[in-house]
C-alpha positions in Angstrom: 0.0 0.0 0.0 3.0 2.3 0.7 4.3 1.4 -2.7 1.2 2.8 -4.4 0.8 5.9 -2.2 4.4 6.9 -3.4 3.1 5.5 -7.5 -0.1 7.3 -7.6 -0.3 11.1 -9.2 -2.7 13.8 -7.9 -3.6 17.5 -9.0 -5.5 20.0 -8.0 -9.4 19.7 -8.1 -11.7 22.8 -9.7 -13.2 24.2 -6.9 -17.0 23.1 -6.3 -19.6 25.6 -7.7 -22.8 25.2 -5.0 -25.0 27.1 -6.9 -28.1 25.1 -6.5 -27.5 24.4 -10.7 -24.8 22.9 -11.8 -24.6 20.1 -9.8 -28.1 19.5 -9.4 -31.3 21.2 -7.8 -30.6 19.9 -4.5 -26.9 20.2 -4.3 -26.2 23.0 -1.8 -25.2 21.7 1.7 -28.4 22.0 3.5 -28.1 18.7 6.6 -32.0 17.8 8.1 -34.2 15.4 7.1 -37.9 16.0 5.6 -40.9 14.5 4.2 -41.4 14.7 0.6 -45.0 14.1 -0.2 -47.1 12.2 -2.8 -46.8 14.1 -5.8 -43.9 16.3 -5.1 -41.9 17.4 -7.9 -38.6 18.5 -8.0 -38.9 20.4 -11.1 -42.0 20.2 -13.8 -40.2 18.1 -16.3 -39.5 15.7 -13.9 -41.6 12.0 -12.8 -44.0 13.4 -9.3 -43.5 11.4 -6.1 -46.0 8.0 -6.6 -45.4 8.4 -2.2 -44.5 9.9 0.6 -40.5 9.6 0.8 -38.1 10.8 4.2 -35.6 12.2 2.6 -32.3 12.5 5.0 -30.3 15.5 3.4 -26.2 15.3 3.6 -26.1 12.7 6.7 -22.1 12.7 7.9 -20.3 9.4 7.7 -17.0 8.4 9.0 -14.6 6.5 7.5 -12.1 4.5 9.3 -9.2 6.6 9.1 -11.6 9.4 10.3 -12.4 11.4 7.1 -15.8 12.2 6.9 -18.4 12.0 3.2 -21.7 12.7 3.5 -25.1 11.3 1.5 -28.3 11.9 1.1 -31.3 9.1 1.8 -34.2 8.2 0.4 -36.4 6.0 2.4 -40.3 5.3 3.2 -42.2 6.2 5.5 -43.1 4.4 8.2 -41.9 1.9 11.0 -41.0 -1.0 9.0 -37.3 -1.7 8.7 -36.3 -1.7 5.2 -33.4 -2.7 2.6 -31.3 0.1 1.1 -30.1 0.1 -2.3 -26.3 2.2 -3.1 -25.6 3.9 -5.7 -21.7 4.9 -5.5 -19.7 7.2 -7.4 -18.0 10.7 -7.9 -20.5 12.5 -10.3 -22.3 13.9 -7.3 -25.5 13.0 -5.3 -27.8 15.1 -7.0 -26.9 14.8 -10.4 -30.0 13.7 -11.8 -31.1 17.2 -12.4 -27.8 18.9 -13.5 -28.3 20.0 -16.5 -25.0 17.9 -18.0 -27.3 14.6 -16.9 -30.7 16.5 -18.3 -29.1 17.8 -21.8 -27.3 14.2 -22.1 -31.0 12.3 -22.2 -32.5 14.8 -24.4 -29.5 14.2 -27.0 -30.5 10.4 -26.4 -33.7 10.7 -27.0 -34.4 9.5 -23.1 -37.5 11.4 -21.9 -36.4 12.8 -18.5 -39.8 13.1 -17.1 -39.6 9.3 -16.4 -37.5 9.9 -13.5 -37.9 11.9 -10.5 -34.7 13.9 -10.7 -33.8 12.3 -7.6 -31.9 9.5 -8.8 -28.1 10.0 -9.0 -26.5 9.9 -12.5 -26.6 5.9 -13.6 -28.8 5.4 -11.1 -32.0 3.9 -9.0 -34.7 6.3 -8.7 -36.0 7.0 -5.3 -39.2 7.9 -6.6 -39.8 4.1 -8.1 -37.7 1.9 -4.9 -39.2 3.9 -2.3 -42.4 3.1 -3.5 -41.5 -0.4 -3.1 -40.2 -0.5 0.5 -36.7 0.3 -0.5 -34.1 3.1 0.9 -31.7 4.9 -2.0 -28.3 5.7 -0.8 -26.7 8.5 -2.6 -23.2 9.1 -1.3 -21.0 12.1 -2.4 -18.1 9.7 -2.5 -14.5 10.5 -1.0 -13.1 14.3 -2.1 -16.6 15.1 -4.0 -18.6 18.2 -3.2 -18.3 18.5 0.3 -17.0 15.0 1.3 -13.6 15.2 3.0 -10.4 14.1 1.8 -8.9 13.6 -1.3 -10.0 12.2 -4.4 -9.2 8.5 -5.7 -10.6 7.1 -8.8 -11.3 3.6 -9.4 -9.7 0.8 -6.7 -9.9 -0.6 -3.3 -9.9 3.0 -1.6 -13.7 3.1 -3.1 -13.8 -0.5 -2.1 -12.7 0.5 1.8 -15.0 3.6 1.9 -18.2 1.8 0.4 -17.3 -1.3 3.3 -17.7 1.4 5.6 -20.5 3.2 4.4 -22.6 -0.3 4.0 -21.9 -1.2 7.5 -23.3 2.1 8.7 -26.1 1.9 7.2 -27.1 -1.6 7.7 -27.4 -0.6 11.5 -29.5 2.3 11.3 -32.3 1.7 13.3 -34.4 2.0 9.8 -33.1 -0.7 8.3 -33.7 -4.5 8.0 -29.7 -4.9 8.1 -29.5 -5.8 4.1 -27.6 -4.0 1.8 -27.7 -3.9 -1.7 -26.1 -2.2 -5.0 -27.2 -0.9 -8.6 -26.2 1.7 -11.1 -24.6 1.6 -14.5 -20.8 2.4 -15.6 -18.9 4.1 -12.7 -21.7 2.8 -10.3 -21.6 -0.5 -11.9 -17.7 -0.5 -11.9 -17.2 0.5 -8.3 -19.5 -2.7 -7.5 -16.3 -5.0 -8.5 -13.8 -2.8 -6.2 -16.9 -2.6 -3.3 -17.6 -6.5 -3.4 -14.6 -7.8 -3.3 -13.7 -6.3 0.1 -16.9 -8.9 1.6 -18.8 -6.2 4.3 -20.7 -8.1 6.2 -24.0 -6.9 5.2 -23.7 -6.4 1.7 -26.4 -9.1 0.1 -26.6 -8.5 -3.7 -24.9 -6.8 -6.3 -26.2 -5.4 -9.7 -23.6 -4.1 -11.7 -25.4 -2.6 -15.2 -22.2 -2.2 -17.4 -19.2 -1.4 -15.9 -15.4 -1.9 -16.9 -13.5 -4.1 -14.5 -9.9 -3.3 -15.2 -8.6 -0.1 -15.5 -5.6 -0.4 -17.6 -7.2 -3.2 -20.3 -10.9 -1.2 -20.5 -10.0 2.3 -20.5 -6.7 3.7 -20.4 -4.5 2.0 -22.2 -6.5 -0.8 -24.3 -4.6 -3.2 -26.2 -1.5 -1.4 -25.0 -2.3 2.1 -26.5 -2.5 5.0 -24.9 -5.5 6.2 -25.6 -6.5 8.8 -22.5 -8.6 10.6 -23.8 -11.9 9.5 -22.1 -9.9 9.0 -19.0 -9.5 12.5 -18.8 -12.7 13.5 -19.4 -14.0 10.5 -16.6 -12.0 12.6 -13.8 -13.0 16.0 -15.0 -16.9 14.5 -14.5 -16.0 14.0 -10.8 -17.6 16.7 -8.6 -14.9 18.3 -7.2 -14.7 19.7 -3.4 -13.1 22.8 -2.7 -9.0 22.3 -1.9 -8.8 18.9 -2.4 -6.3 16.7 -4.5 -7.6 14.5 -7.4 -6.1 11.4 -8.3 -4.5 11.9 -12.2 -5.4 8.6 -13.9 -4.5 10.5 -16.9 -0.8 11.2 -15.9 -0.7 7.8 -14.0 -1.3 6.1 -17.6 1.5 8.7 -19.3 3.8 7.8 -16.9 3.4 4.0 -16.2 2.6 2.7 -19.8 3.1 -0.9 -18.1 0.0 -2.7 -16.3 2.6 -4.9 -13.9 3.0 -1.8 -11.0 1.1 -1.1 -8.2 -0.9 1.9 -9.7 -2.8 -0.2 -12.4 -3.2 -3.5 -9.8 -5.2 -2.0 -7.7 -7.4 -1.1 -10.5 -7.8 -4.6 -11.5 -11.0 -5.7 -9.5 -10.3 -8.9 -7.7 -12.6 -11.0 -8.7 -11.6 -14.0 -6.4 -13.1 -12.2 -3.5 -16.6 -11.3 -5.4 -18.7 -14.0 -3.6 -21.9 -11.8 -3.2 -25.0 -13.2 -5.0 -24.8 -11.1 -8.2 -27.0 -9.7 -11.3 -25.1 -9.0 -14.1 -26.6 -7.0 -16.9 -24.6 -6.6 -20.2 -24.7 -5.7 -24.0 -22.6 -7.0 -26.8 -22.0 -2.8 -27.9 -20.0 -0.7 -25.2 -16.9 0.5 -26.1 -16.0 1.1 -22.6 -17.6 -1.2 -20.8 -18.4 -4.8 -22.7 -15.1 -6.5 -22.1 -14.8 -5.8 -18.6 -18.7 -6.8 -17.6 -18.1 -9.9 -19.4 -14.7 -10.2 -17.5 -15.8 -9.9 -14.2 -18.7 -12.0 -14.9 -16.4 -14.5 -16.3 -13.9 -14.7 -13.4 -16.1 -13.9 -10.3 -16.6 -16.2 -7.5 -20.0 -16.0 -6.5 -22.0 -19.1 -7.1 -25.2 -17.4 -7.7 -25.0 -14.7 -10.1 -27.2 -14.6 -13.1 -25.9 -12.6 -16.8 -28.5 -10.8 -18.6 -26.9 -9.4 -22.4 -29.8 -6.7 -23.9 -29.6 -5.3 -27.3 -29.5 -1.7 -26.1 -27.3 0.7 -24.4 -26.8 1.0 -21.0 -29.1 4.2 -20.0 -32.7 3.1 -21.5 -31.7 0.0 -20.4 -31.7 0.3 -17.1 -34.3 2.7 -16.7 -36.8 0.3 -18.8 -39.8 -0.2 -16.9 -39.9 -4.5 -17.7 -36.2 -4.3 -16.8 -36.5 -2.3 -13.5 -39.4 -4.6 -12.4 -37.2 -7.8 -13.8 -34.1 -6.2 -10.9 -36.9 -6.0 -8.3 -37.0 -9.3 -8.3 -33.7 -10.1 -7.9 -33.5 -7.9 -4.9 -36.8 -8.6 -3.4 -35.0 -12.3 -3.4 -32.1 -11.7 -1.5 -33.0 -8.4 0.5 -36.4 -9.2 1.7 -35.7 -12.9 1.9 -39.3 -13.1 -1.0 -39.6 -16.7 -2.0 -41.0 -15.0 -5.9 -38.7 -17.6 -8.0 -36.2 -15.5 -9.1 -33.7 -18.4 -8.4 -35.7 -20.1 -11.3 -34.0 -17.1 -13.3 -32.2 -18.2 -16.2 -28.3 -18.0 -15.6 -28.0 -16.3 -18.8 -30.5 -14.9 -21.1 -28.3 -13.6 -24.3 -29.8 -11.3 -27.0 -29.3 -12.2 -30.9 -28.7 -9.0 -33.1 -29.4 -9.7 -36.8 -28.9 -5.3 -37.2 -32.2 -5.3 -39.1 -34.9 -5.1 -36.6 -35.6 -9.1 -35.8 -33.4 -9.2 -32.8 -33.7 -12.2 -30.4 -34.2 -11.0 -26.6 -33.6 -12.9 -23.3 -32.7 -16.1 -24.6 -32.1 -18.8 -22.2 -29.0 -20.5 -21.4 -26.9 -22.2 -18.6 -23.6 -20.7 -19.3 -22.4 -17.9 -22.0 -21.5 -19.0 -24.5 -24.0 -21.8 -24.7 -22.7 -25.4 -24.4 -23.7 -26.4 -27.4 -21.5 -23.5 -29.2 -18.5 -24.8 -31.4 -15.7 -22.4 -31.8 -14.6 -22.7 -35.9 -11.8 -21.1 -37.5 -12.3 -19.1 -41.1 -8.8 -18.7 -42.8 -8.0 -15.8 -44.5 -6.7 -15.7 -47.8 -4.8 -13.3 -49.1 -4.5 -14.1 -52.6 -9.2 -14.0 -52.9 -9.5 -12.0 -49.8 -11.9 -14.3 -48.3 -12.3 -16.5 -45.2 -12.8 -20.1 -45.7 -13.4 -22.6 -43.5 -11.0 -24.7 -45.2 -7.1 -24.2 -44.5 -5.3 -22.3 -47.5 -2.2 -24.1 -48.5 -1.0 -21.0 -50.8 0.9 -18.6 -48.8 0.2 -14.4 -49.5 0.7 -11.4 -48.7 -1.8 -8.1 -48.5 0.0 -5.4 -47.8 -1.6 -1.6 -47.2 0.2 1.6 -46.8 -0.7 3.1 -43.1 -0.5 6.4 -44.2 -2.6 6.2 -47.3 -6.1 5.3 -48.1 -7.8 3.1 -47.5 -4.7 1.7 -44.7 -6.7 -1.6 -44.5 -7.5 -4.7 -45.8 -10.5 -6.6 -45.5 -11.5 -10.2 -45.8 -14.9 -11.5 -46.9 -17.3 -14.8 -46.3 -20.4 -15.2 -47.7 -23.2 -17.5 -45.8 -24.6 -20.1 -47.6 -27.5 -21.0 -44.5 -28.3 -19.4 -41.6 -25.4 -19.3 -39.2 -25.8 -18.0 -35.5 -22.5 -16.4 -33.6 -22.9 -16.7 -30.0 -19.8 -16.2 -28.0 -15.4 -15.1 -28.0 -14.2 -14.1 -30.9 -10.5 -13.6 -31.6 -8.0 -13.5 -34.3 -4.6 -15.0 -34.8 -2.7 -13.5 -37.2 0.6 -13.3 -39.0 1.9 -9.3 -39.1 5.2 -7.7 -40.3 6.0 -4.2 -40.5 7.9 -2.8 -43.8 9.3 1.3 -42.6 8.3 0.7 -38.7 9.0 -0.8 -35.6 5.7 -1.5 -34.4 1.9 -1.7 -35.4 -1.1 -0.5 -34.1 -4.0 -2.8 -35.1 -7.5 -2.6 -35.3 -10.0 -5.1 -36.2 -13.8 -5.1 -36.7 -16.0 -7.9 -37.4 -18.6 -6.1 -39.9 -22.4 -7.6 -41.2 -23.1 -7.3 -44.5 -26.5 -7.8 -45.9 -26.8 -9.7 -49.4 -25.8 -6.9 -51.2 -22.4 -5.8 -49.8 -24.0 -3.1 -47.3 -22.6 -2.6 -44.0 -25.4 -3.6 -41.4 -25.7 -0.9 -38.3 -27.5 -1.1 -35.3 -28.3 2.4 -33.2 -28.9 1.8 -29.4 -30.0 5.1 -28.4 -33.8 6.4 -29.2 -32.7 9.1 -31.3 -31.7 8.2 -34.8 -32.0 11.5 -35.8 -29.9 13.9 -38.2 -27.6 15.1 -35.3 -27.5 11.7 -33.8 -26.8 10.1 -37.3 -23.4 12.7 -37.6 -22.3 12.5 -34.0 -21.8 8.4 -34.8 -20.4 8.4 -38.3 -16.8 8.2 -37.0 -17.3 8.5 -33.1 -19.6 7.9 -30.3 -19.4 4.6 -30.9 -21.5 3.6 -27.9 -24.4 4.9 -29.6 -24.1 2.7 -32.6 -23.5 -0.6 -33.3 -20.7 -1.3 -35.8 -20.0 -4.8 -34.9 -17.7 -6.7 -32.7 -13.9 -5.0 -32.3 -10.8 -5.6 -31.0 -7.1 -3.8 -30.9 -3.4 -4.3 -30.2 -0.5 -2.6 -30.2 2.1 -5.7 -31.7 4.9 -4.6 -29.3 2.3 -5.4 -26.7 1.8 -9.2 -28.0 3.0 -11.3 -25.2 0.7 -13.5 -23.7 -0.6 -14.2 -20.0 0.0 -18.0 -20.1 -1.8 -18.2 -17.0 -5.1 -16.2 -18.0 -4.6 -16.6 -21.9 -7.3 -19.8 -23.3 -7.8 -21.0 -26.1 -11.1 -19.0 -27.0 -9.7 -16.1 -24.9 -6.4 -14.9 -25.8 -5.0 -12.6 -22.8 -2.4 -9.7 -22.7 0.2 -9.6 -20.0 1.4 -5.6 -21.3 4.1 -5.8 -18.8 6.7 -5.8 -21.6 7.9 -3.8 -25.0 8.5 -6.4 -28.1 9.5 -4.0 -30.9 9.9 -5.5 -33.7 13.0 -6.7 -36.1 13.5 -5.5 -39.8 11.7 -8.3 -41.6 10.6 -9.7 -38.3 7.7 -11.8 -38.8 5.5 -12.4 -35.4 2.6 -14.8 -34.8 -0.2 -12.6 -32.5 -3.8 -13.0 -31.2 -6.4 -10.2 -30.6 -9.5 -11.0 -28.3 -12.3 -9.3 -29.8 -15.8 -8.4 -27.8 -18.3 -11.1 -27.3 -20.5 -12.0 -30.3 -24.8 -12.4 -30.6 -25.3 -12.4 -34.5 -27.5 -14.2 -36.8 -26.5 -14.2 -40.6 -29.4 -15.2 -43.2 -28.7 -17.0 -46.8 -26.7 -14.7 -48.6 -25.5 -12.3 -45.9 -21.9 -12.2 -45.4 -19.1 -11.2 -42.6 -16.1 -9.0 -43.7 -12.9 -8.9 -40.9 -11.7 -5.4 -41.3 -7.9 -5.5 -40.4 -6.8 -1.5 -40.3 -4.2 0.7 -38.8 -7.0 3.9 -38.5 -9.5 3.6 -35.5 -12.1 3.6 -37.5 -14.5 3.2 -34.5 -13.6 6.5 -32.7 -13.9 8.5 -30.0 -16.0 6.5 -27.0 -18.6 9.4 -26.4 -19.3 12.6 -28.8 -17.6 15.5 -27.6 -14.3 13.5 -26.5 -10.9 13.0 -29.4 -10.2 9.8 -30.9 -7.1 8.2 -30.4 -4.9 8.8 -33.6 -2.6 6.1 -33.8 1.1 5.1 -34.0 1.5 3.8 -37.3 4.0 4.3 -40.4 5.2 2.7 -43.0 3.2 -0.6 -44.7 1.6 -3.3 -43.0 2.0 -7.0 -44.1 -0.7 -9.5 -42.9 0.8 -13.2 -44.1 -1.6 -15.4 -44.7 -1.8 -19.5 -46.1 0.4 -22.4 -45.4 2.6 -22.3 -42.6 1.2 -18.7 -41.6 -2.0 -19.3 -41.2 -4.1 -16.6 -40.1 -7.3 -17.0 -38.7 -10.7 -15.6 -37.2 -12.2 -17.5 -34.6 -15.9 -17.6 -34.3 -18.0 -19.3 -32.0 -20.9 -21.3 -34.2 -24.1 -21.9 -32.4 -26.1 -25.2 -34.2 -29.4 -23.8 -35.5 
């Protein structure tokens, strides 16, 4: 722990405007508790109160090295002890009505007047848990808005804090002494960090897409640097006033390596997850698919259930099927309800086909499905086609990184109806002509019977603004198909975490590589649901442009590395493959 302290990097916060606006309606430091009645509003455009709700305003909590944070509550009314529900992170506890969160769903097309406007950013709405004889935790987490201390982002100080804050609660002489969690992204990130340090009273998790590792999922994916979003993360934070906030930013600049203490401790350990969990994830986040599927991979709770939707994460979780469908879950384990939620399908899994016949909530025992059969389409250099078949003529396609188009593509055309339900990954064989390294990018594209690329938007607004902010960013708002990168220099292998359907990074070491050097590398790429009909066809776009973009409009996209030509070897005794994982139909 010493170690780290001396690792980690901290700059000054902005100070913390409390104007009552730009943090929220209900963000000034006001301590007391009230009585919120039945039909309250916090504003017009907002959901009115379906109850009567206590609401305990900025409620001091100690930590155990004697800092203090402070949250608000949400509870019934009433005598009867209840469970409370936590929704943790830095973006402040009133967020819902800032007008960054407000202007953000109107962009989406999200209608804000289904929430109360007293649900923090990402997550649970008092107005809906309340009502069903919940409490909503909204803590203004360590260093944020008036909280004391200084800020950390992402790791096991969250993890200690939240320990503390859920054994606090569950002794309030208000509550039934079960503590749960929800939220999406950061609050479904922080659940990782929070579980794994086992409080006592914390019963169930629901993490709603969240990354699990902080050097693999969003600073330095596939061993590039690309901060971006990670700066704009920490600027989100509320800031309190003379504070220090961690710099994950700098941390990634300076420490390029994940083996140091700064980027383990923002590895979630997944060993120690052992709380019953509800898992919700979607084949289509940028940020977050890779490490929800990790972390539901790897965790060691023996009752967790994976849900995969079709959407992104925000209408998602505020669907009104899919809010009841959580209910359940928690009514199970924090009410002790007999319902049959342990009946639940481990996995449900979605099917995309990208042109409007998706396939919801299928069941399944595992993910992928046992019956899936991982199959490997060769590509051929010489057709520029993948075929199941191995190619015994060796090739070359070479592009120019510099030029365009700076890719090459690879085609296969379905003869029946094939179903993807699983890991992809591809192994290929790369050299470098002018360069040292290569930054790759690859991207499994549908095509429908006539060559056209198949896309998927995941947001309710498809509109004309909508429609430019996704052409060549935002690209958790659209669906472009399943991606993956690497940086070759960053090729080595985890032989201990590396499978055969899962191929795994160690990025503890620099591999540049040798005029003429020919290396053998695998790229995992994000989980697959896909149905292609007679006809359609998948094209593996190998390029050196990120052709996804930026994660969210509004933030840069990561230009990278590359010169000179790129040589992808392909046939005989290079033989380059995509993996697919085949579901029987």
């Amino acid at each position: 722990m010493e170690k780290l302290k001396k690792m980690q990097v901290f700059e000054p916060s902005y100070a913390y405007v409390d104007n009552g606006i730009e943090h929220g309606l209900l963000s000034k430091f006001e301590p007391g508790t009230n009585v919120l009645p039945v039909g309250y509003q916090v504003d017009p455009k907002f959901r009115a109160l379906p109850v009567d709700i206590v609401f305990e305003k900025d409620v001091a909590v100690t930590m155990r090295d004697g800092v203090t944070i402070y949250t608000d509550v949400f509870r019934p009314t009433g005598t009867e002890k209840v469970p409370v529900i936590i929704a943790w992170s830095p973006y402040g506890k009133s967020g819902g009505t800032a007008p960054r969160t407000t202007n953000l769903f109107n962009m989406l097309g999200m209608d804000n007047s289904m929430l109360s406007g007293l649900a923090k950013f990402e997550g649970p709405d008092p107005a809906y848990w309340c009502a069903q004889g919940y409490a909503i935790c909204n803590p203004d987490a360590r260093g944020v808005a008036h909280s004391e201390g200084n800020i950390a982002m992402i790791g096991t100080q969250e993890g200690r804090d939240c320990y503390d804050l859920i054994e606090w609660l569950a002794v309030q002489d208000w509550c039934n002494g079960k503590v749960g969690m929800s939220g999406t992204s950061y609050l479904a990130f922080s659940q990782w960090f929070i579980a794994a340090e086992q409080p006592p009273h914390l019963a169930a998790i629901n993490p709603n897409e969240g990354l699990s590792d902080a050097y693999r999922d969003l600073s330095l994916r596939g061993g590039m640097p690309d901060l971006f979003f990670a700066k704009r993360l920490q600027v989100n934070h509320v800031n309190a006033k003379q504070v220090l906030r961690e710099d994950v930013y700098e941390e990634a600049r300076r420490y390029p390596m994940a083996d140091n203490p700064v980027w383990q401790d923002k590895i979630a350990q997944f060993d120690k997850i052992t709380v019953p969990a509800y898992v919700v994830a979607s084949y289509s986040n940028t940020l977050h698919t890779q490490g929800t599927f990790r972390a539901w991979r790897k965790m060691a709770s023996e009752d967790k259930w994976l849900r995969i939707h079709n959407s992104q994460e925000w209408p998602d979780y505020y669907d009104n099927a899919n809010t009841e469908d959580r209910r359940l879950f928690f009514d199970h384990y924090l009410k002790g309800e007999e319902n049959g939620w342990e009946k639940t399908p481990r996995v449900r899994y979605s099917v995309l086909d990208m042109e409007g016949g998706d396939l919801l909530n299928q069941p399944a025992a595992t993910f992928p499905p046992e019956d899936v059969v991982y199959e490997k389409y060769y590509l051929d250099g010489r057709t520029r086609s993948l075929t199941t078949e191995a190619v015994t003529f060796e090739a070359k396609t070479i592009y120019d990184t510099k030029t365009d188009p700076g890719m090459a593509s690879f085609i296969v055309r379905f003869d029946k109806e094939t179903v993807m339900v699983g890991y992809p990954k591809v192994h290929l064989w790369v050299e470098a002509d002018g360069a040292d390294d290569m930054d790759l990018f690859i991207l499994i594209q549908k095509l429908d019977v006539h060559g056209n690329h198949l896309q998927q938007f995941i947001v309710p607004n498809q509109g004309a603004m909508m429609q430019d902010l996704t052409e060549r960013g935002g690209s958790v708002l659209r669906y472009k198909g399943s991606n993956g990168r690497l940086r070759v220099s960053a090729r080595h292998l985890d032989k201990e975490l590396s499978t055969d359907i899962i191929p795994a990074h160690s990025f503890d070491r620099v591999e540049k590589l040798q005029l003429g050097e020919v290396v053998e590398i695998e790229i995992d790429l994000f989980p697959i649901g896909m149905a292609f009909y007679p006809g359609e066809q998948l094209r593996l776009v190998i390029s050196s442009k990120n052709d996804l973009g930026a994660i969210m409009p509004g933030t840069p996209a990561y230009i990278p590395e590359n010169k000179g030509k790129h040589i992808i070897h392909t046939g005989g005794l290079r033989p380059s493959y995509l993996q697919l994982p085949i579901k029987p139909v």
